[in-house]
N, CA, C and O atoms as CSV, one atom per row, in Angstrom:
chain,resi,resn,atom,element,x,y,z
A,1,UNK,N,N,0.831,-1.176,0.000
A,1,UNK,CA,C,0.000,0.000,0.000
A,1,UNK,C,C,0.875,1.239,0.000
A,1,UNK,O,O,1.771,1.494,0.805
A,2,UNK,N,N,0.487,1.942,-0.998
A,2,UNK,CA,C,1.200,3.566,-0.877
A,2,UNK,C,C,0.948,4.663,-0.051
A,2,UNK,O,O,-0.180,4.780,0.426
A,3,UNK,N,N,1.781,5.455,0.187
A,3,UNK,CA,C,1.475,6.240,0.969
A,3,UNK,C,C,0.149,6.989,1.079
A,3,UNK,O,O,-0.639,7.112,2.017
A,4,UNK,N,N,0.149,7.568,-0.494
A,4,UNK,CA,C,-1.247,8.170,-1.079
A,4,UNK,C,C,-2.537,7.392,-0.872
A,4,UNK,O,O,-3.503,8.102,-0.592
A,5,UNK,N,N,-2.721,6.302,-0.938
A,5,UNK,CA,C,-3.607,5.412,-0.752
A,5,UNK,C,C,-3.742,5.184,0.954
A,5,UNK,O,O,-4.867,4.979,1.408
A,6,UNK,N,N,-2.473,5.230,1.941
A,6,UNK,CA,C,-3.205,5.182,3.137
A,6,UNK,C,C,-3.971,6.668,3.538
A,6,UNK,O,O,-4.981,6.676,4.242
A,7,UNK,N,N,-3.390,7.848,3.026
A,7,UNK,CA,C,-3.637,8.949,3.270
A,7,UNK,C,C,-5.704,9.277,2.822
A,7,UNK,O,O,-6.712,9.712,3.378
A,8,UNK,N,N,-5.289,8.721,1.532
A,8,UNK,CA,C,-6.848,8.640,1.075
A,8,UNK,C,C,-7.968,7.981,2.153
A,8,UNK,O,O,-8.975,8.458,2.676
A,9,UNK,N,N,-7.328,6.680,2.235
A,9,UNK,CA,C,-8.373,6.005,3.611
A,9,UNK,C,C,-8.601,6.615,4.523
A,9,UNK,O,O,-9.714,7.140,4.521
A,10,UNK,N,N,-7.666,6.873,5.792
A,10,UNK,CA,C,-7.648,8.040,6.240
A,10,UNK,C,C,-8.324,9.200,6.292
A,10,UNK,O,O,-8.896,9.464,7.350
A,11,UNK,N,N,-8.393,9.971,5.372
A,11,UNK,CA,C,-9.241,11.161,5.146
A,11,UNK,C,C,-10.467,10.759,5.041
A,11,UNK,O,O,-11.375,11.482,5.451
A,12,UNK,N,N,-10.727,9.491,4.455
A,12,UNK,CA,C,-11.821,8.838,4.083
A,12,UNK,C,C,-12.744,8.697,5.860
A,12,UNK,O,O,-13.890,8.944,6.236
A,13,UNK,N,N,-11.797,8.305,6.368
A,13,UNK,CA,C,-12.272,7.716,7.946
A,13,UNK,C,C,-12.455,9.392,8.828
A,13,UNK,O,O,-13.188,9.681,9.773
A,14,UNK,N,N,-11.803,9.957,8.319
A,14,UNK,CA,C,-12.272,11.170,8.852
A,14,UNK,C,C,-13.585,11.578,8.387
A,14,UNK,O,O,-14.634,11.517,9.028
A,15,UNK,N,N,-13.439,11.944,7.360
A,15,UNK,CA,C,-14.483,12.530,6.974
A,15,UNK,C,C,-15.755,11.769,7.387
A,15,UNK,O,O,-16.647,12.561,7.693
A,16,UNK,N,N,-16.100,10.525,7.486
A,16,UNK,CA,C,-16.895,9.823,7.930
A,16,UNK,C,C,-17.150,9.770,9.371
A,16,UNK,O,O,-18.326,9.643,9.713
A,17,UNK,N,N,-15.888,9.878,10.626
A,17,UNK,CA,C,-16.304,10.192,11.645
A,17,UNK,C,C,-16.611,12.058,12.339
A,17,UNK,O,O,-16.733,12.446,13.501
A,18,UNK,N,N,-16.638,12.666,11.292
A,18,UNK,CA,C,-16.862,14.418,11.291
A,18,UNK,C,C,-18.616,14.325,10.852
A,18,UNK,O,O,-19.476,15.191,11.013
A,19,UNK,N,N,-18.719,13.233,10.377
A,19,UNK,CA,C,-20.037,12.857,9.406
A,19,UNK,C,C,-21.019,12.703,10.770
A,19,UNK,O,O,-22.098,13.257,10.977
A,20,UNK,N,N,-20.343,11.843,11.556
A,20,UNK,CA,C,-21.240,10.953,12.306
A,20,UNK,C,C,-21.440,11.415,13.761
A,20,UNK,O,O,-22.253,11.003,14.588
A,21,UNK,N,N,-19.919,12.959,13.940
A,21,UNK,CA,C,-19.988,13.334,15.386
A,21,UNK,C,C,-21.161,14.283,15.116
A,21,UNK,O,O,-21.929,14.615,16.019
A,22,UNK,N,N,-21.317,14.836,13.490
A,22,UNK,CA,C,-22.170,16.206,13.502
A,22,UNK,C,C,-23.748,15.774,13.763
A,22,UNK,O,O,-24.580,16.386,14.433
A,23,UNK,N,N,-23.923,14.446,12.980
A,23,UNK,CA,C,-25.405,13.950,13.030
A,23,UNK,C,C,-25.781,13.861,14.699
A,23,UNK,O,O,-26.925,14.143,15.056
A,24,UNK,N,N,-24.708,13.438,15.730
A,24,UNK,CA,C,-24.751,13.255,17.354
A,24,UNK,C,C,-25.234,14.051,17.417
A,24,UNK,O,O,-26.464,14.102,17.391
A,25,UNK,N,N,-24.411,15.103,17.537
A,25,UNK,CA,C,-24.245,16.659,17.931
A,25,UNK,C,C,-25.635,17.276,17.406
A,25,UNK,O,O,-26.111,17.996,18.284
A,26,UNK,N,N,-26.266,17.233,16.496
A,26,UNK,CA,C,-27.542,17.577,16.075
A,26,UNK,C,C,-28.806,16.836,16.749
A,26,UNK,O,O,-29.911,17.340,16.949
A,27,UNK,N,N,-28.315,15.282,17.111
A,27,UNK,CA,C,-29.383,14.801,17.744
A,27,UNK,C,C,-29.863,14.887,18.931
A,27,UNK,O,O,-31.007,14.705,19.348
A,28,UNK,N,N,-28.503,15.302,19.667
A,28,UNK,CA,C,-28.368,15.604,20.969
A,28,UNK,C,C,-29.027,16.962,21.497
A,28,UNK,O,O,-29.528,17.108,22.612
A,29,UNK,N,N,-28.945,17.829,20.597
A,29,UNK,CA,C,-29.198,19.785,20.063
A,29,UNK,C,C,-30.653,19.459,20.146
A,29,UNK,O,O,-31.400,20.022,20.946
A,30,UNK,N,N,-31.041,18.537,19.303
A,30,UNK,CA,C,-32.746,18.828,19.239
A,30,UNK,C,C,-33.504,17.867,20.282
A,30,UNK,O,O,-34.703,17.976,20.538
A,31,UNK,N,N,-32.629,16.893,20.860
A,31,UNK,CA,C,-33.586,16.068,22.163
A,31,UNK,C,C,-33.142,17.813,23.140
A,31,UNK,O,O,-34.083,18.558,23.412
A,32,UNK,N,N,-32.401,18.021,23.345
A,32,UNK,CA,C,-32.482,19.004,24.637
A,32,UNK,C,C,-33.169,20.124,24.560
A,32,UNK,O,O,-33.457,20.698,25.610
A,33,UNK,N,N,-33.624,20.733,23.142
A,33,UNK,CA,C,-34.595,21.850,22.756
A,33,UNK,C,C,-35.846,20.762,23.072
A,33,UNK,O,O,-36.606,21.180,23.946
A,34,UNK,N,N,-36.136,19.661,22.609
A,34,UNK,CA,C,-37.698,19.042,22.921
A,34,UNK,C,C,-37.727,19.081,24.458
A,34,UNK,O,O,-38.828,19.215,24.993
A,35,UNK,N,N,-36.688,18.983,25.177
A,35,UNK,CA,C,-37.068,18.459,26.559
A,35,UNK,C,C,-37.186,20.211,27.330
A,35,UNK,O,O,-37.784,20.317,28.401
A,36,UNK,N,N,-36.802,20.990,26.917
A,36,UNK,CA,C,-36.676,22.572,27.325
A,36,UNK,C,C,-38.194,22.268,27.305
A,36,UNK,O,O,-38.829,21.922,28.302
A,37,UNK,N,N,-38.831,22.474,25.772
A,37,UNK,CA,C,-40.222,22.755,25.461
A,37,UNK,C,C,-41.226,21.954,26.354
A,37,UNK,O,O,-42.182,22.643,26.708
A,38,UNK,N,N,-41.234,20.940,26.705
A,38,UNK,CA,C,-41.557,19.954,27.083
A,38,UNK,C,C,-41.971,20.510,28.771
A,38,UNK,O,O,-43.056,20.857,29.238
A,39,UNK,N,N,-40.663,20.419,29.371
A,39,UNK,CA,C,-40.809,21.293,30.998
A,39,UNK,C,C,-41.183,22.924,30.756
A,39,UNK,O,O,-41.865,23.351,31.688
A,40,UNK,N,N,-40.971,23.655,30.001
A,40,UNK,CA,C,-42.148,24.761,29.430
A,40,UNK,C,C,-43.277,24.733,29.753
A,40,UNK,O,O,-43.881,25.339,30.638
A,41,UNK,N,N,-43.683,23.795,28.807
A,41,UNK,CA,C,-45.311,23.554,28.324
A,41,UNK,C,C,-46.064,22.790,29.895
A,41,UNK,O,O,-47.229,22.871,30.285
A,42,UNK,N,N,-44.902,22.083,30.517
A,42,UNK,CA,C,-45.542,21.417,31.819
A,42,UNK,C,C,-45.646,22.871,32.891
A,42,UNK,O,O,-46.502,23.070,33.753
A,43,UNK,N,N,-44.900,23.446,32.647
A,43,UNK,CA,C,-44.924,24.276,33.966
A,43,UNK,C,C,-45.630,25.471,34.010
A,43,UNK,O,O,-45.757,26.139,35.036
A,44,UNK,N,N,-46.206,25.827,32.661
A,44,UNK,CA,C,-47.278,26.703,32.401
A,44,UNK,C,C,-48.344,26.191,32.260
A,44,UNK,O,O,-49.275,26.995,32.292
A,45,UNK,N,N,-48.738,24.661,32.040
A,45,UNK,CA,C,-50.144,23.788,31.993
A,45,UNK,C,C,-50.532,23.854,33.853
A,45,UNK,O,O,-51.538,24.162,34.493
A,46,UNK,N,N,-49.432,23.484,34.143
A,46,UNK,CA,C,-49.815,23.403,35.921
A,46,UNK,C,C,-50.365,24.592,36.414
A,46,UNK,O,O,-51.351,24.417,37.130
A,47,UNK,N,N,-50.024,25.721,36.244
A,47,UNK,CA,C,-49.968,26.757,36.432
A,47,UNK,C,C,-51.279,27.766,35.921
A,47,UNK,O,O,-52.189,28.323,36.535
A,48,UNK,N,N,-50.870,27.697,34.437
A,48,UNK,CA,C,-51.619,28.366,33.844
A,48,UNK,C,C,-51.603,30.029,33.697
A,48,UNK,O,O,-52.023,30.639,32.714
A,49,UNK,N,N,-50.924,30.723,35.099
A,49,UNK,CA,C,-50.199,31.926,34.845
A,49,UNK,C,C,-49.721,32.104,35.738
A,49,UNK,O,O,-49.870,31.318,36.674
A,50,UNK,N,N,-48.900,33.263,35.848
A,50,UNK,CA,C,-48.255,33.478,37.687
A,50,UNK,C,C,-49.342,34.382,38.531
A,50,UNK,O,O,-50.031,35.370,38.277
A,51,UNK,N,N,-49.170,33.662,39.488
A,51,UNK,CA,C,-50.344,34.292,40.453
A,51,UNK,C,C,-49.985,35.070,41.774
A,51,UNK,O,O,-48.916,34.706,42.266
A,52,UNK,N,N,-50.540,35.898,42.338
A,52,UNK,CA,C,-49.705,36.873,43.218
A,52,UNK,C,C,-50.618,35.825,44.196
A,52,UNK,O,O,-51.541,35.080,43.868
A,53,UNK,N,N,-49.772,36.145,46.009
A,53,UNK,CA,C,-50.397,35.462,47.096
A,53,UNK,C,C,-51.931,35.978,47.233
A,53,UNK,O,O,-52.437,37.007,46.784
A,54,UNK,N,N,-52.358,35.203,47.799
A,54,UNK,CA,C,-53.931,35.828,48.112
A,54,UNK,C,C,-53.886,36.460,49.428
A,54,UNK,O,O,-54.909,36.305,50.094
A,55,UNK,N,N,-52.389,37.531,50.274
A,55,UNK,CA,C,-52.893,38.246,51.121
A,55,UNK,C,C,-51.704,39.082,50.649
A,55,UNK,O,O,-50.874,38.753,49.801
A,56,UNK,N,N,-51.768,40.281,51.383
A,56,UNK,CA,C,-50.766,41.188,51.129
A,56,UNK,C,C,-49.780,41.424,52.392
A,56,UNK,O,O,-50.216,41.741,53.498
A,57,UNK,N,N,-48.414,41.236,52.114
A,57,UNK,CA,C,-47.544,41.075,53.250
A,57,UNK,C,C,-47.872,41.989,54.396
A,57,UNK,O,O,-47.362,41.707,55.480
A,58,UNK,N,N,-48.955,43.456,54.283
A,58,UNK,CA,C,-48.766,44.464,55.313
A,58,UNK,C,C,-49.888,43.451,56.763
A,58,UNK,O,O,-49.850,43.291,57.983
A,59,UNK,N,N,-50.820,42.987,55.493
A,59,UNK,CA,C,-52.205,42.658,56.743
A,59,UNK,C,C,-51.561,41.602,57.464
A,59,UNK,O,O,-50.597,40.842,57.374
A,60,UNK,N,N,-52.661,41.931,58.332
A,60,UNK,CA,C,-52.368,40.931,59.918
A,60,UNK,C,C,-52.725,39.714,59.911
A,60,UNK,O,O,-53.784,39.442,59.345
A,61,UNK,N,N,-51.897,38.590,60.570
A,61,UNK,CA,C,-51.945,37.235,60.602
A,61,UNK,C,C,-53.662,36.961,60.516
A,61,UNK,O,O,-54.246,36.417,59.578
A,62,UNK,N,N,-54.101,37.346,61.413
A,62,UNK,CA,C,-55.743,37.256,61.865
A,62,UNK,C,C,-56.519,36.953,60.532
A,62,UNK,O,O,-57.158,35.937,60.259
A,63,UNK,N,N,-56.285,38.212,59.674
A,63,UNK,CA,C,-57.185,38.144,58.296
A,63,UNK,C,C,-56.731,37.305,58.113
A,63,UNK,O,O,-57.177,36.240,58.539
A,64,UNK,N,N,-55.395,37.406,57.237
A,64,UNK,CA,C,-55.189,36.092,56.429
A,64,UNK,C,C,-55.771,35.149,56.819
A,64,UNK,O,O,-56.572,34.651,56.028
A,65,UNK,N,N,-55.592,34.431,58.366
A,65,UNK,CA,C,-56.699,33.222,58.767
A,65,UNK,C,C,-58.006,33.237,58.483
A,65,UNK,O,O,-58.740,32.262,58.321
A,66,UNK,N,N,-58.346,34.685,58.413
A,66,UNK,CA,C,-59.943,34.879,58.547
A,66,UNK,C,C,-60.347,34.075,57.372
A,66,UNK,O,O,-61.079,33.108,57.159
A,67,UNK,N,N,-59.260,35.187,56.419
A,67,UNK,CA,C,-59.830,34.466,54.929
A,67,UNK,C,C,-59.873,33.669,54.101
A,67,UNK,O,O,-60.445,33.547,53.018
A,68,UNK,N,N,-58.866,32.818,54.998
A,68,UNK,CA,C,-58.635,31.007,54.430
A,68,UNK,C,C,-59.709,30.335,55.175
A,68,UNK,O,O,-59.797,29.143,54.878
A,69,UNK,N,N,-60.489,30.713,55.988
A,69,UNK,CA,C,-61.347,30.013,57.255
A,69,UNK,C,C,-62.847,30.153,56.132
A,69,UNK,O,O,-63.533,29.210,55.737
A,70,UNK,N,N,-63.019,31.475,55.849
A,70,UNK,CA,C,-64.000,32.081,55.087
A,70,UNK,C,C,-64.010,31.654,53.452
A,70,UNK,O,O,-64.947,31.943,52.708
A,71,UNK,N,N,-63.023,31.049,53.099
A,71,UNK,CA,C,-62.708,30.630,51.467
A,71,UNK,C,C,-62.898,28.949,51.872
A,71,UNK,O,O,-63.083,28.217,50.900
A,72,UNK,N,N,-62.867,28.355,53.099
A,72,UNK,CA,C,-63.496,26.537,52.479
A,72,UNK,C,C,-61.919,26.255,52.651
A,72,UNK,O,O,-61.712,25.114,52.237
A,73,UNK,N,N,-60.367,27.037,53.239
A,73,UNK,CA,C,-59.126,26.334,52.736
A,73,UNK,C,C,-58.746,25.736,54.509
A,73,UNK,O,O,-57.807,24.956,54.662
A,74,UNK,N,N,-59.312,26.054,55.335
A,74,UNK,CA,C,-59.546,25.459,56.767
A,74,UNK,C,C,-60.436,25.443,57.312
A,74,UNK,O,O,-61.105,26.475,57.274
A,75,UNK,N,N,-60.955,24.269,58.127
A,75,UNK,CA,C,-61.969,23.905,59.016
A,75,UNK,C,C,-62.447,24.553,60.335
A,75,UNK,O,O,-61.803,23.896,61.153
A,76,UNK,N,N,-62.877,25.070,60.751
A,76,UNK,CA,C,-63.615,25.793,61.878
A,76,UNK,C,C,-62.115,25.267,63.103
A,76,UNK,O,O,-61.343,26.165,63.436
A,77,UNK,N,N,-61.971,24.387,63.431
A,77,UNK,CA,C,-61.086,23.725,64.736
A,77,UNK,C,C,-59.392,23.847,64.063
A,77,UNK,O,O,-58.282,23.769,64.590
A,78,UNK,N,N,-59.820,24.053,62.786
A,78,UNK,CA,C,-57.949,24.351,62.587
A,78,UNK,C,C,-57.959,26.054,62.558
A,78,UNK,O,O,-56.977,26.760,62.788
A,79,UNK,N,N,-58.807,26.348,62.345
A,79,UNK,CA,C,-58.763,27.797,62.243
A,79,UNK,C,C,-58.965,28.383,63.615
A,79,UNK,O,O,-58.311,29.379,63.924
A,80,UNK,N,N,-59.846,27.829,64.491
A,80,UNK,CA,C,-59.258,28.220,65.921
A,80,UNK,C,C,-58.108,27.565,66.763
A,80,UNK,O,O,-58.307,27.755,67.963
A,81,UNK,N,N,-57.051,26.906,66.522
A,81,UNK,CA,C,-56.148,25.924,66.740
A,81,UNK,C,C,-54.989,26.901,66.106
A,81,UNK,O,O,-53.876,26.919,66.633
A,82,UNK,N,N,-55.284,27.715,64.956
A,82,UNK,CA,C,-54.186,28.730,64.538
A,82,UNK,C,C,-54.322,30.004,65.099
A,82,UNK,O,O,-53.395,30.795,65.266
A,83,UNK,N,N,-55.763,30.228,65.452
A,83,UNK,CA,C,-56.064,31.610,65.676
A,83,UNK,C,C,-54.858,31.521,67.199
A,83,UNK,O,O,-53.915,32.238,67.533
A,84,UNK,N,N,-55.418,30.413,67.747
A,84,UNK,CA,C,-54.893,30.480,69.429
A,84,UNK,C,C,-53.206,30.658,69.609
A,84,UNK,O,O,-52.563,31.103,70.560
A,85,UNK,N,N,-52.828,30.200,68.482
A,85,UNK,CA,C,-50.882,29.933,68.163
A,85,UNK,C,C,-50.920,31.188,67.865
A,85,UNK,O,O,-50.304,31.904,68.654
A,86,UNK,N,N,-51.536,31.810,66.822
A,86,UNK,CA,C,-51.246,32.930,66.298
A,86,UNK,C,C,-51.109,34.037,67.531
A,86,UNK,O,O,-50.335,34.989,67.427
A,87,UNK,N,N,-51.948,33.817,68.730
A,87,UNK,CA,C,-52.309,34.700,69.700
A,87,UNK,C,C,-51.794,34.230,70.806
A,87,UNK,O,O,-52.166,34.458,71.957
A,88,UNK,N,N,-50.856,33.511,70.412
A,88,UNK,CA,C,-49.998,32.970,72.007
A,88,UNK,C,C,-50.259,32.163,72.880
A,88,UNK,O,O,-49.540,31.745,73.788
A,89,UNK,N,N,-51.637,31.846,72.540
A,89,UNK,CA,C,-52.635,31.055,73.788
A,89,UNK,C,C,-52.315,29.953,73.237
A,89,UNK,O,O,-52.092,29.740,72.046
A,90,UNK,N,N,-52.271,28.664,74.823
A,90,UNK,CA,C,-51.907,27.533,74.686
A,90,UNK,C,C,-52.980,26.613,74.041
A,90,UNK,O,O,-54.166,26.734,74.350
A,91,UNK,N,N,-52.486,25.555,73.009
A,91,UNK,CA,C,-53.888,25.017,72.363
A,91,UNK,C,C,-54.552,24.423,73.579
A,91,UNK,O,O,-53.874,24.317,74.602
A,92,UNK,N,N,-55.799,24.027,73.574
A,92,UNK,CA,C,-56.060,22.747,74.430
A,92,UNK,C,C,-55.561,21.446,74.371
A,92,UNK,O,O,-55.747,20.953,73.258
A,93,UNK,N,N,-54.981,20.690,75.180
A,93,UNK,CA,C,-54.470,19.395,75.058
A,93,UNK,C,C,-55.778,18.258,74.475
A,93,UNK,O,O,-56.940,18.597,74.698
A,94,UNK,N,N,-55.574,17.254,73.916
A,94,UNK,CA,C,-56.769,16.142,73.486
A,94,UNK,C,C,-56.672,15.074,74.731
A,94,UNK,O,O,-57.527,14.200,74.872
A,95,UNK,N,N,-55.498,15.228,75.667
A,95,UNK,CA,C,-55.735,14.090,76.357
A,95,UNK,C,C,-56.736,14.220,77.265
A,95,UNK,O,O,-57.061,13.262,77.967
């Protein structure tokens, strides 16, 4: 075998593994753009938009309870069970 002839193979094997890192490199490029889109589309489906808290940092512990007590998001006995923490007073014991 001549020199020219290993050189040809060679280039040959290059060019074929430049072939095969670029097709990776592209496959790899577009799974990680699908998976971006993907946790996107999940985290705005959950969501649906950004939502501000439902109290405003100035008001007092009290409301806020009031109005989770008054919205169905706590039960009459957890809402006096927080009111009492909230107000220092010791809960009642169950024993």
């Amino acid at each position: 075998m001549s020199y020219q002839t290993l050189l040809t193979v060679n280039v040959a094997h290059v060019h074929q593994f430049a072939l095969i890192f670029i097709i990776l490199v592209v496959v790899i490029v577009a799974v990680l753009f699908l998976l971006c889109l993907v946790v996107i589309a999940r985290a705005y489906a959950s969501t649906g938009k950004v939502t501000k808290p439902s109290y405003r940092s100035d008001e007092p512990p009290e409301l806020i309870l009031a109005r989770r007590f008054s919205s169905g998001a706590i039960d009459e006995a957890e809402y006096h069970r927080r009111l009492d923490a909230i107000r220092g007073r010791a809960a009642p014991s169950s024993n």
